[in-house]
PDB file of N, CA, C and O in Angstrom:
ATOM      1  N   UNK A   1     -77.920  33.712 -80.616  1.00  0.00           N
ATOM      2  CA  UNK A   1     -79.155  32.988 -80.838  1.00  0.00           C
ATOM      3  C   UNK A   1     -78.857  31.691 -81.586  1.00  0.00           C
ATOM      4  O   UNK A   1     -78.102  31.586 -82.552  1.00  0.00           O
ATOM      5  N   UNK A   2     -79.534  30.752 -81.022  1.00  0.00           N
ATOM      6  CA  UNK A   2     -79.051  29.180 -81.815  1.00  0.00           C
ATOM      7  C   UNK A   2     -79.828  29.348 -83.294  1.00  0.00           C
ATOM      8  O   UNK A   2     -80.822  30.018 -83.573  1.00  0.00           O
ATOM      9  N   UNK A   3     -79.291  28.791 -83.836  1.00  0.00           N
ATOM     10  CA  UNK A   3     -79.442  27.995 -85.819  1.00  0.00           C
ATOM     11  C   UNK A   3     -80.531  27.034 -85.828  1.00  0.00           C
ATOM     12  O   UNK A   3     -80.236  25.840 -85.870  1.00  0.00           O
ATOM     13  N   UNK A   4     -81.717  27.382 -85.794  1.00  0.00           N
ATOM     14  CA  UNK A   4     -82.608  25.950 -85.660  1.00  0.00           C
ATOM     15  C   UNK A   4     -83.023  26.197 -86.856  1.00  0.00           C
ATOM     16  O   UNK A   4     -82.989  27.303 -87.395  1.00  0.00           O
ATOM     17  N   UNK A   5     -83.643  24.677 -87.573  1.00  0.00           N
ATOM     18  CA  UNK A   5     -84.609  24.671 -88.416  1.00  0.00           C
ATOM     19  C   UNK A   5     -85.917  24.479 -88.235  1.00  0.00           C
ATOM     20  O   UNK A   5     -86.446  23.782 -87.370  1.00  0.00           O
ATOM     21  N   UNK A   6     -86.563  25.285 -89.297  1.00  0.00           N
ATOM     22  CA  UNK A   6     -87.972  25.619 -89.018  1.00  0.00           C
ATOM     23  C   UNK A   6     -89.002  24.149 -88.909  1.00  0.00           C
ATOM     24  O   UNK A   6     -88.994  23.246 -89.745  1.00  0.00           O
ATOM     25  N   UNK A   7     -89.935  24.200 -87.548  1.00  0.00           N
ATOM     26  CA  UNK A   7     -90.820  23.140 -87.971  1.00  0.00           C
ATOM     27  C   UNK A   7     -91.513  23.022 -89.293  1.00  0.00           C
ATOM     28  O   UNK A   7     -91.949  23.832 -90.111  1.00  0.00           O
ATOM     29  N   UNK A   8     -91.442  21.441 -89.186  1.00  0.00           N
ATOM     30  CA  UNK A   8     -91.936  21.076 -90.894  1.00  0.00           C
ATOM     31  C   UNK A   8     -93.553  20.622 -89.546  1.00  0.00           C
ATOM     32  O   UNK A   8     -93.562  20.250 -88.373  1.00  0.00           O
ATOM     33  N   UNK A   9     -94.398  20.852 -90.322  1.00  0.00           N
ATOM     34  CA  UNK A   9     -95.619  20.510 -89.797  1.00  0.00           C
ATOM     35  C   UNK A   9     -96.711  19.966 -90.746  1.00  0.00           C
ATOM     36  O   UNK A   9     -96.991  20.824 -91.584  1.00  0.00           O
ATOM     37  N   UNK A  10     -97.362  18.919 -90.881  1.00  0.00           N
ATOM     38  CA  UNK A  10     -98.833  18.624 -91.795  1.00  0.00           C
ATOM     39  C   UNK A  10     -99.954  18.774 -90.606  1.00  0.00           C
ATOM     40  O   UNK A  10     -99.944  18.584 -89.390  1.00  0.00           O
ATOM     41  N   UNK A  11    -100.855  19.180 -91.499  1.00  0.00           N
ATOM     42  CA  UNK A  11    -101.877  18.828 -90.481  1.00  0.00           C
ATOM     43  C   UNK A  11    -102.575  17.614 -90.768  1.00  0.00           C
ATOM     44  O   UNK A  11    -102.638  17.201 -91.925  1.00  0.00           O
ATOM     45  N   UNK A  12    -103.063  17.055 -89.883  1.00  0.00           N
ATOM     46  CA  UNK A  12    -104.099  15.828 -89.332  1.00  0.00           C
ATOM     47  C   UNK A  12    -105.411  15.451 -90.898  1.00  0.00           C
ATOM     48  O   UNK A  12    -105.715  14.558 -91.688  1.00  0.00           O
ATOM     49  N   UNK A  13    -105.676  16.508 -90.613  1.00  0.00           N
ATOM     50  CA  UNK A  13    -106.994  16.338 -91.862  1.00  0.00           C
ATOM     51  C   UNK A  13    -106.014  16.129 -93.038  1.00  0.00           C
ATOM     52  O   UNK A  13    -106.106  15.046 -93.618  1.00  0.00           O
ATOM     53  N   UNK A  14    -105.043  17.054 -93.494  1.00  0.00           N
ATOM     54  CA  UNK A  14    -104.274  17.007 -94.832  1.00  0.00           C
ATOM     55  C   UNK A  14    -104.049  15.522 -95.378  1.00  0.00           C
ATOM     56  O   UNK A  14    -104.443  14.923 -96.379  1.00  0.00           O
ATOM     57  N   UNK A  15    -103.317  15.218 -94.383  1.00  0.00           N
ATOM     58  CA  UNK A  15    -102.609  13.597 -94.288  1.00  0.00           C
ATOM     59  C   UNK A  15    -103.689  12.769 -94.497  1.00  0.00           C
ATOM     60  O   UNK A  15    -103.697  12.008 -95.465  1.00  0.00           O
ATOM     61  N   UNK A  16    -104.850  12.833 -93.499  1.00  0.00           N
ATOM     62  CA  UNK A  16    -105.708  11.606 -93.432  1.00  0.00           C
ATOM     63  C   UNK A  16    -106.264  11.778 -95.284  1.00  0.00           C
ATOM     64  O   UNK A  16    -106.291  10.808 -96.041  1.00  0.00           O
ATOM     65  N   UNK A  17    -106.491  12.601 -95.527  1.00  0.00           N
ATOM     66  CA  UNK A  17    -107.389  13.458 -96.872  1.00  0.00           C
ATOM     67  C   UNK A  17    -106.053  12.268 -98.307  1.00  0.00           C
ATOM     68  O   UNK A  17    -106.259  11.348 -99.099  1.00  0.00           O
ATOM     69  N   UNK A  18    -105.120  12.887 -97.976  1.00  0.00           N
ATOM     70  CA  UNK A  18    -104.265  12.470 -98.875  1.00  0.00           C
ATOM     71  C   UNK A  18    -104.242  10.844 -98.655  1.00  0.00           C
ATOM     72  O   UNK A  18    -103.832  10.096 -99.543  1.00  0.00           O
ATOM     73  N   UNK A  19    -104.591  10.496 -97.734  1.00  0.00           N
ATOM     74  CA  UNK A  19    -104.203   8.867 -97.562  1.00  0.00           C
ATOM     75  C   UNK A  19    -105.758   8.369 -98.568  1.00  0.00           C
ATOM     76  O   UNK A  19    -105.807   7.744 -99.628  1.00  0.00           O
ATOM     77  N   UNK A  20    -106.603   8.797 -97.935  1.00  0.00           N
ATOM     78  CA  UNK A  20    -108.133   8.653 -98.763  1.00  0.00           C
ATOM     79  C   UNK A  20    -107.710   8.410 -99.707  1.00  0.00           C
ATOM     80  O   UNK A  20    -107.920   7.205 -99.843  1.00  0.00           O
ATOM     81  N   UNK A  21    -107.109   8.836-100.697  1.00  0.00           N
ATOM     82  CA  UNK A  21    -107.231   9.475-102.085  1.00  0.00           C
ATOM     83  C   UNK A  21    -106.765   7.781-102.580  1.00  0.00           C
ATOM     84  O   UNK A  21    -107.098   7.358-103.687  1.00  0.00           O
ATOM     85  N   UNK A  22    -106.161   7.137-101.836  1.00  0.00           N
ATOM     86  CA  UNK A  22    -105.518   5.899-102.501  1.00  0.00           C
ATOM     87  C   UNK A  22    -106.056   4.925-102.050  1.00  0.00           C
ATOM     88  O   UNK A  22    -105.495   3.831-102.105  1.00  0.00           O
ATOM     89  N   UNK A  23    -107.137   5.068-101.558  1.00  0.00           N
ATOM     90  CA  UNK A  23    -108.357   3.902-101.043  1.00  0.00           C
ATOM     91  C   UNK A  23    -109.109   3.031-102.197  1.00  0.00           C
ATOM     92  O   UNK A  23    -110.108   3.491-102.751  1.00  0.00           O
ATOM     93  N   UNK A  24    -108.766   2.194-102.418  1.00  0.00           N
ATOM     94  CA  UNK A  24    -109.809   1.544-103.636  1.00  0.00           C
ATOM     95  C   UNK A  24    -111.558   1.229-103.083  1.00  0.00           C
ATOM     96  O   UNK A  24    -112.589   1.303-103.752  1.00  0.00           O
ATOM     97  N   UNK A  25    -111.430   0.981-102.087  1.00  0.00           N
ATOM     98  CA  UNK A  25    -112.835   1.201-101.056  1.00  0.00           C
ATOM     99  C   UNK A  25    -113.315   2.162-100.522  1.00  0.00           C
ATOM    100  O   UNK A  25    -112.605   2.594 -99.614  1.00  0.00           O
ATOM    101  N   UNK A  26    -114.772   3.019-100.788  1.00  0.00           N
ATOM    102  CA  UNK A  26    -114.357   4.228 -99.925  1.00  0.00           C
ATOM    103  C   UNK A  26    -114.889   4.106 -98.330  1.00  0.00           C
ATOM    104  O   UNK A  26    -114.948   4.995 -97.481  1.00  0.00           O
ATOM    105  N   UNK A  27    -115.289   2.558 -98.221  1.00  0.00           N
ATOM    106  CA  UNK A  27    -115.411   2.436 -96.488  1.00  0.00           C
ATOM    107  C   UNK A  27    -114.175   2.221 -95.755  1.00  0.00           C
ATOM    108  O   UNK A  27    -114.180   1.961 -94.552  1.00  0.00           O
ATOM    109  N   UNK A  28    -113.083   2.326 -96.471  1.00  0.00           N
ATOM    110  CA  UNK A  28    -111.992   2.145 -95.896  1.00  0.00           C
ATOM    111  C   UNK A  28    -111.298   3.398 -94.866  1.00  0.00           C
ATOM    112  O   UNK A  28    -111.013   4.529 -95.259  1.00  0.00           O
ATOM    113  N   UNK A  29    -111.106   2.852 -93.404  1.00  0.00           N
ATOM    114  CA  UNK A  29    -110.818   4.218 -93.012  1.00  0.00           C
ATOM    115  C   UNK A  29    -109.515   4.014 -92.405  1.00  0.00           C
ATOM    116  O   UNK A  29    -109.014   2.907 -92.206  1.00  0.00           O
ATOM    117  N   UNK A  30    -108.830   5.474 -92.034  1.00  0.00           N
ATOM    118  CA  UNK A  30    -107.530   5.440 -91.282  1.00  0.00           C
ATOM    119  C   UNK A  30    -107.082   5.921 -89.547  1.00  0.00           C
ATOM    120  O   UNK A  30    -107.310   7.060 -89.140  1.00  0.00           O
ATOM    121  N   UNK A  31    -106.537   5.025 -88.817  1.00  0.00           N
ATOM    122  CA  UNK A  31    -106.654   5.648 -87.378  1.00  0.00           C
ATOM    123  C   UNK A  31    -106.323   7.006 -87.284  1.00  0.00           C
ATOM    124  O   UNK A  31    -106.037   7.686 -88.269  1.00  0.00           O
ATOM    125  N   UNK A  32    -106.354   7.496 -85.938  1.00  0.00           N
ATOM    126  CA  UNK A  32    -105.636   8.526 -86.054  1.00  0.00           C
ATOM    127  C   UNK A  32    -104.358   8.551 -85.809  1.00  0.00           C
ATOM    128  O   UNK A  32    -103.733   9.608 -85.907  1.00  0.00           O
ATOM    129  N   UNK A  33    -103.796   7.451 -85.469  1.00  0.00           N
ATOM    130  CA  UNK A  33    -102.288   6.847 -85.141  1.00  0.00           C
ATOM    131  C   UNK A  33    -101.655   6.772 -86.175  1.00  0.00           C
ATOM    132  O   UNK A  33    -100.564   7.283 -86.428  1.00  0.00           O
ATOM    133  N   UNK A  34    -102.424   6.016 -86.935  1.00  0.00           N
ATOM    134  CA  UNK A  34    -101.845   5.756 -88.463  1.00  0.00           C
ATOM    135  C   UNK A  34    -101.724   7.265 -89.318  1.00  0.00           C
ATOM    136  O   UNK A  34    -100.851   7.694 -90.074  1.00  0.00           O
ATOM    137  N   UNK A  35    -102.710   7.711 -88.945  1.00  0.00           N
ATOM    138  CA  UNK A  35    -102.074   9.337 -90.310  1.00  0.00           C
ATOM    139  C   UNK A  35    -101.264  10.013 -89.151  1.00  0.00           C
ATOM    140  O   UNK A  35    -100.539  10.906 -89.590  1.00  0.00           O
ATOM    141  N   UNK A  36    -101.187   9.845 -87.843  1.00  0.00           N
ATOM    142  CA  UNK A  36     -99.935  10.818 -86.984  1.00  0.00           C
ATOM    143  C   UNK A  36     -98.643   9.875 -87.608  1.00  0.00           C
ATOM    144  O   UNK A  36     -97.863  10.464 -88.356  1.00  0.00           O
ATOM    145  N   UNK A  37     -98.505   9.042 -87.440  1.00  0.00           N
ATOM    146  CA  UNK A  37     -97.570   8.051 -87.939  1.00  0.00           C
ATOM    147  C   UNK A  37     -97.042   8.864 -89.541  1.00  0.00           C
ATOM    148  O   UNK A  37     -95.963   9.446 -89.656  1.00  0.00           O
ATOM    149  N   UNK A  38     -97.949   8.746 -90.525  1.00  0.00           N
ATOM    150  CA  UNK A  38     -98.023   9.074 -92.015  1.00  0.00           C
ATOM    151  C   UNK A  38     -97.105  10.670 -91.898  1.00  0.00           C
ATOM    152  O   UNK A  38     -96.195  11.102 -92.605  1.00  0.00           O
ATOM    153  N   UNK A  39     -97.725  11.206 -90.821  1.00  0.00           N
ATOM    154  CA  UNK A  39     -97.364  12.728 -90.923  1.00  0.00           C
ATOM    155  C   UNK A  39     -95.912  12.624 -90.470  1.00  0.00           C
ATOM    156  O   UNK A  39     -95.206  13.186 -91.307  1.00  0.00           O
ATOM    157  N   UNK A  40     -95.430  12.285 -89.794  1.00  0.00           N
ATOM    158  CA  UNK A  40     -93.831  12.009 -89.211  1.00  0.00           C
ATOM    159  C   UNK A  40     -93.311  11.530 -90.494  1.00  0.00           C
ATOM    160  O   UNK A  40     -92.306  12.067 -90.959  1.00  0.00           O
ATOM    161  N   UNK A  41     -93.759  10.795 -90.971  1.00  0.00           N
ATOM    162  CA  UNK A  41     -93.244  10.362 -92.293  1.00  0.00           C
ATOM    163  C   UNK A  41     -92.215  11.316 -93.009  1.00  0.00           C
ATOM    164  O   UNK A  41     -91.029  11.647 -93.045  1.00  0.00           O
ATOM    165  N   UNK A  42     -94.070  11.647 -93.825  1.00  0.00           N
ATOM    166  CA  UNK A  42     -93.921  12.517 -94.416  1.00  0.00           C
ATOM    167  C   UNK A  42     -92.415  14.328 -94.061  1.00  0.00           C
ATOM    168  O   UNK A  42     -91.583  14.849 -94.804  1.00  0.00           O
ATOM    169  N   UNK A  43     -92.828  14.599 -92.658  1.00  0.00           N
ATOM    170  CA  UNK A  43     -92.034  15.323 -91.759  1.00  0.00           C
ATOM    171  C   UNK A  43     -90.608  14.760 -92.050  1.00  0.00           C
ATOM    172  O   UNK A  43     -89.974  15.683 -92.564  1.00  0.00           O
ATOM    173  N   UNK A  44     -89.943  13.809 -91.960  1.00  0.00           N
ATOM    174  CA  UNK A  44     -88.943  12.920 -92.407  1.00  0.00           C
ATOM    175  C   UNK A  44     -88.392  13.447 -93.683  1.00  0.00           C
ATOM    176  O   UNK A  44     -87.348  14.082 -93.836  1.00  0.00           O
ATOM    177  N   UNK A  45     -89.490  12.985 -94.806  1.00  0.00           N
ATOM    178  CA  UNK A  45     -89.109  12.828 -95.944  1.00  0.00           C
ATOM    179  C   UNK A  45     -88.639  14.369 -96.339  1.00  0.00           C
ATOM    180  O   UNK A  45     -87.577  14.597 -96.918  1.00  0.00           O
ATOM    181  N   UNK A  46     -89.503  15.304 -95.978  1.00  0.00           N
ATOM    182  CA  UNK A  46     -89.594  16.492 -96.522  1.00  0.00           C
ATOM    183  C   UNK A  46     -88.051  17.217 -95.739  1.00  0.00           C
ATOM    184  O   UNK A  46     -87.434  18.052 -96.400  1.00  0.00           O
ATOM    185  N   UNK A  47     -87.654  16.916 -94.662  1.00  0.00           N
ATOM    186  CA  UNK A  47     -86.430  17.369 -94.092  1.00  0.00           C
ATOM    187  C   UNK A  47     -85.190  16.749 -94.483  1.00  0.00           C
ATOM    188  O   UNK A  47     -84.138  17.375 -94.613  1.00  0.00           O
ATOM    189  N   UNK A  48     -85.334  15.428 -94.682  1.00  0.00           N
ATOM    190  CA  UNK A  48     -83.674  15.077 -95.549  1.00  0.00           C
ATOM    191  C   UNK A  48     -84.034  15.862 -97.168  1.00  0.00           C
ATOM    192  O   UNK A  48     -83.107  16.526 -97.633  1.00  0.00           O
ATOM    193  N   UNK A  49     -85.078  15.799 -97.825  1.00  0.00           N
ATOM    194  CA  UNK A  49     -84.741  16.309 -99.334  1.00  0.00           C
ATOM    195  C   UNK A  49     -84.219  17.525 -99.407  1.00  0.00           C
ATOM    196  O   UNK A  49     -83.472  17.817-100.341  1.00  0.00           O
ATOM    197  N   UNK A  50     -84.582  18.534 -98.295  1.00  0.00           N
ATOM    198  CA  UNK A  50     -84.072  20.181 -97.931  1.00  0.00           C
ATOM    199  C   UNK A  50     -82.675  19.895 -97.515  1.00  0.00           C
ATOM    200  O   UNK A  50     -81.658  20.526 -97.806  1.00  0.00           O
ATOM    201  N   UNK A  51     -82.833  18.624 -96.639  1.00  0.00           N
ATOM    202  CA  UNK A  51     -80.782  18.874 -96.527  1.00  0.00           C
ATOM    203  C   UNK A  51     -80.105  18.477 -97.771  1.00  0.00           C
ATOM    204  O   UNK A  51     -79.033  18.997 -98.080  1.00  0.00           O
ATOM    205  N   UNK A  52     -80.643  17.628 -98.465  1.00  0.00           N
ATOM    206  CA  UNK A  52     -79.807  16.965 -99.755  1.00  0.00           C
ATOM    207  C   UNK A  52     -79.964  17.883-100.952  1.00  0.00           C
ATOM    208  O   UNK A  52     -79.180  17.718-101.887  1.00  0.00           O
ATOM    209  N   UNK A  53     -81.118  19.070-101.050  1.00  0.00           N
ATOM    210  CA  UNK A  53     -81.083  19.791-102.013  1.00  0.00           C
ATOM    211  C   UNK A  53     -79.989  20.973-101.935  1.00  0.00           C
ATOM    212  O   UNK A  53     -79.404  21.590-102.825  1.00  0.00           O
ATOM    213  N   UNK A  54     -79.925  21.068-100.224  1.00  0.00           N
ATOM    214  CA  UNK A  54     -78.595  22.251 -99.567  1.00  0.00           C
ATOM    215  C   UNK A  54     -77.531  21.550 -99.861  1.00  0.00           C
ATOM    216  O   UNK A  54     -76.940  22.475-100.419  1.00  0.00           O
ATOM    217  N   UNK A  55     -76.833  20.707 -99.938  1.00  0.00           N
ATOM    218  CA  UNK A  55     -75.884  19.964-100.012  1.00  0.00           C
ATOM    219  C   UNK A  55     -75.527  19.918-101.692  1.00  0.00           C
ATOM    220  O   UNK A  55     -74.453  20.167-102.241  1.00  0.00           O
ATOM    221  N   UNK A  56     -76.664  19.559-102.219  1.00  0.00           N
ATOM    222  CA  UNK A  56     -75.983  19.766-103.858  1.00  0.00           C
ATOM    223  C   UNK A  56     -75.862  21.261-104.091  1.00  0.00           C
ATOM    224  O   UNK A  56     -74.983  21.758-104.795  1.00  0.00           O
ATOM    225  N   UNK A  57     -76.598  21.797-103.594  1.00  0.00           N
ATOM    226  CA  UNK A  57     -76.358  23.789-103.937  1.00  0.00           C
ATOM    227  C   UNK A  57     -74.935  24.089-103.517  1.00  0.00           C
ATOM    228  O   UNK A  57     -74.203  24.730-104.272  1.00  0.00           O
ATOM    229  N   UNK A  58     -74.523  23.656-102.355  1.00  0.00           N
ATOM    230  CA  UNK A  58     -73.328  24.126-101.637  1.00  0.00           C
ATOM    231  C   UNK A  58     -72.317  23.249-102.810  1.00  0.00           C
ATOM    232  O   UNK A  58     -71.404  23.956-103.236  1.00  0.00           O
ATOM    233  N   UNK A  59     -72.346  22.055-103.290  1.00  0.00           N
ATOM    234  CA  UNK A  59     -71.811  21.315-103.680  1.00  0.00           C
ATOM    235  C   UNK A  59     -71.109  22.181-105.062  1.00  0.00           C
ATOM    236  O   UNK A  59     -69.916  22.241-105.360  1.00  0.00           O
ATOM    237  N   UNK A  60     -72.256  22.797-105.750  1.00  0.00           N
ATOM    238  CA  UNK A  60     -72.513  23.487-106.952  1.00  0.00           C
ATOM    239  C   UNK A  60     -72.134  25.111-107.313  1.00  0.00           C
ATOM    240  O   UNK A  60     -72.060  25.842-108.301  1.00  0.00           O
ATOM    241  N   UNK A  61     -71.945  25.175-105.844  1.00  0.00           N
ATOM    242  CA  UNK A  61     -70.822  26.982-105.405  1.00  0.00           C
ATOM    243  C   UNK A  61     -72.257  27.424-105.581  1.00  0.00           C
ATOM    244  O   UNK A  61     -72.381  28.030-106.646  1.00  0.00           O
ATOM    245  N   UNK A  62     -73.569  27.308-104.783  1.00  0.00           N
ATOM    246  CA  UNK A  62     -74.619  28.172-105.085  1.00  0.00           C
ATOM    247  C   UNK A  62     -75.519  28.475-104.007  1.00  0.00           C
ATOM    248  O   UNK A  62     -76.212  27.650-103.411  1.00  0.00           O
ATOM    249  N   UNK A  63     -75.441  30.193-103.712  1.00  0.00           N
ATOM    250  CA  UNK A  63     -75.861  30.472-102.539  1.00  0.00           C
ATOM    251  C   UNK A  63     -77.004  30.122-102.070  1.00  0.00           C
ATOM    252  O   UNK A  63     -77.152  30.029-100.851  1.00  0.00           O
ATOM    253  N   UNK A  64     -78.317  29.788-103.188  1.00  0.00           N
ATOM    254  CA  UNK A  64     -79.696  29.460-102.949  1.00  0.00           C
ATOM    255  C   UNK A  64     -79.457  28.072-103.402  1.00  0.00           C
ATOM    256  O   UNK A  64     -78.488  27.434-103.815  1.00  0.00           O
ATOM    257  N   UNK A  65     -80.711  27.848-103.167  1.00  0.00           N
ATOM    258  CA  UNK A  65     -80.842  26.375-103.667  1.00  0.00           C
ATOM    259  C   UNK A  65     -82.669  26.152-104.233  1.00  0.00           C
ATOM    260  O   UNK A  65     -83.751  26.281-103.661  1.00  0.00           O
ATOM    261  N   UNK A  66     -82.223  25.746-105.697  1.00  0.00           N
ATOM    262  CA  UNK A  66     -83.482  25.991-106.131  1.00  0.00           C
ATOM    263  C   UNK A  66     -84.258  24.864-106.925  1.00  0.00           C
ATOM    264  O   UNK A  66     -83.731  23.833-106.506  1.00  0.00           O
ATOM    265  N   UNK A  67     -85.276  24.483-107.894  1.00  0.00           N
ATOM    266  CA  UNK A  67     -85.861  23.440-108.292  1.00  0.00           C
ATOM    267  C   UNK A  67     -84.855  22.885-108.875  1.00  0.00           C
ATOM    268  O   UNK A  67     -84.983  21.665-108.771  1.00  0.00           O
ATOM    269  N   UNK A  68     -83.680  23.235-109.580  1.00  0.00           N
ATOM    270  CA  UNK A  68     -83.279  22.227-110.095  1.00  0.00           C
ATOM    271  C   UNK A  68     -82.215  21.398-109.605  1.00  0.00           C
ATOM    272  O   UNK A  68     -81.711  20.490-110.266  1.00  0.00           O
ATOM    273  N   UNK A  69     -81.737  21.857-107.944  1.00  0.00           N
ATOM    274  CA  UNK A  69     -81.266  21.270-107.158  1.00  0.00           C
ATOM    275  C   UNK A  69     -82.008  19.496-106.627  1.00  0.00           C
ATOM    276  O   UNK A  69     -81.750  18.315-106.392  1.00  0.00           O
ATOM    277  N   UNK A  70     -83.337  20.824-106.726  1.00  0.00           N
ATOM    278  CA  UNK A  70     -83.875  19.493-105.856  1.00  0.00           C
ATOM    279  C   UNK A  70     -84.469  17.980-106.928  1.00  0.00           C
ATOM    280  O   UNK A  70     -84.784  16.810-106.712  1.00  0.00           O
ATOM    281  N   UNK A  71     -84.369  18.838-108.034  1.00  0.00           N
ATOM    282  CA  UNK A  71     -84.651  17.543-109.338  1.00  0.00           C
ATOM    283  C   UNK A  71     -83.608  16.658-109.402  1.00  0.00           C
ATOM    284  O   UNK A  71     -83.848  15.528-109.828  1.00  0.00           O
ATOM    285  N   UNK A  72     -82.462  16.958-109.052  1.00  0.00           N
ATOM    286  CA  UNK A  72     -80.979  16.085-109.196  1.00  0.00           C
ATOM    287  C   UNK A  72     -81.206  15.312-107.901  1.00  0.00           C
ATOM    288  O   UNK A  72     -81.321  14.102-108.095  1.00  0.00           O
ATOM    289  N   UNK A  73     -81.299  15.698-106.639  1.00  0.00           N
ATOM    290  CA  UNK A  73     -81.509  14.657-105.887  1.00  0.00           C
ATOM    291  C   UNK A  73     -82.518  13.956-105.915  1.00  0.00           C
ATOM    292  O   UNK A  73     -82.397  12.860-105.369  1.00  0.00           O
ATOM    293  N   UNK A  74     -83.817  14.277-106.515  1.00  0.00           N
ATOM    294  CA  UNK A  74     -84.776  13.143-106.259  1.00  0.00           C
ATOM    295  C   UNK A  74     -85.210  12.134-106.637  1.00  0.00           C
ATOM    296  O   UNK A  74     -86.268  11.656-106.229  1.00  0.00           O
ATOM    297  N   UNK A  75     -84.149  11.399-107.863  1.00  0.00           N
ATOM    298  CA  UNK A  75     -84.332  10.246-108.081  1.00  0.00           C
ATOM    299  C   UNK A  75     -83.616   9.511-106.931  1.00  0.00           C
ATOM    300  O   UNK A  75     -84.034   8.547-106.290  1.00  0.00           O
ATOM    301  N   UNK A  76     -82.466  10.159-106.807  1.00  0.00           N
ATOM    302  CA  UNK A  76     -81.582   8.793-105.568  1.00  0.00           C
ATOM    303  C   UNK A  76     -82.743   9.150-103.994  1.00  0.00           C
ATOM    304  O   UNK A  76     -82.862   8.246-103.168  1.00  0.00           O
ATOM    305  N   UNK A  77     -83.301  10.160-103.831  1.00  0.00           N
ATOM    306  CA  UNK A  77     -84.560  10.093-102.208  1.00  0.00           C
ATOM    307  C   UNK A  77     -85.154   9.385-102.259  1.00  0.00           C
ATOM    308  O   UNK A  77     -85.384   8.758-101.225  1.00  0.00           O
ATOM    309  N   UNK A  78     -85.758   9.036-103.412  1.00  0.00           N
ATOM    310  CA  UNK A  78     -86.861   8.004-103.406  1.00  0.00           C
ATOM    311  C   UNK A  78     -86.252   6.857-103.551  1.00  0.00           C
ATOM    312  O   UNK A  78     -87.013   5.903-103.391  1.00  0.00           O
ATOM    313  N   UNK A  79     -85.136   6.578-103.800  1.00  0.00           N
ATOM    314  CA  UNK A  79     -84.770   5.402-104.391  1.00  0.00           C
ATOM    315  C   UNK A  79     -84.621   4.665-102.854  1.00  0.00           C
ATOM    316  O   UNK A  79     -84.793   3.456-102.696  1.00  0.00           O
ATOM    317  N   UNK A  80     -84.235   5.702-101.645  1.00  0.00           N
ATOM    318  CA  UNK A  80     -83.458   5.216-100.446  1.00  0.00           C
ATOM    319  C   UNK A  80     -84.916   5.224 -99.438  1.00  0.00           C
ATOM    320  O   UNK A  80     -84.839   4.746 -98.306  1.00  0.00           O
ATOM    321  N   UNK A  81     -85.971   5.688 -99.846  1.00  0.00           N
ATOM    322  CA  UNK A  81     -86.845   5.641 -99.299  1.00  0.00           C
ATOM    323  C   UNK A  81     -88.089   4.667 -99.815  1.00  0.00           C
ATOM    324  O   UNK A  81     -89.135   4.607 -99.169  1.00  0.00           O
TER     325      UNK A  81
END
């Protein structure tokens, strides 16, 4: 059986909801292109930090990989993003 990784998925409302939140207008609205767009993003972001948090665990001789993996990489994720 092949090694896949699990879909990362947002939903539609989540994204659009979260984009709201940073509206200084509240007639301001978002396509639906634009939050499918947002959600790939996001989908993106959330799949390299899982490889870079596996990568410092493995790095670290450690079979799981846990919050404080992922605290060490996330100043340099954001930095590249």
């Amino acid at each position: 059986m092949e090694d896949r990784e699990p879909e990362v998925v947002f939903k539609k409302e989540t994204v659009g909801k979260l984009l709201s939140l940073f509206f200084k207008d509240d007639k301001t609205k978002v396509s639906g292109d634009a939050v499918l767009l947002m959600a790939e993003m996001l989908k993106i972001f959330v799949q390299e930090a899982a490889r870079r948090a596996a990568k410092q665990a493995d790095t670290e001789d450690s079979g799981t990989v846990d919050i404080d993996h992922f605290e060490k990489i996330l100043p340099q994720l954001l930095l590249d993003f």
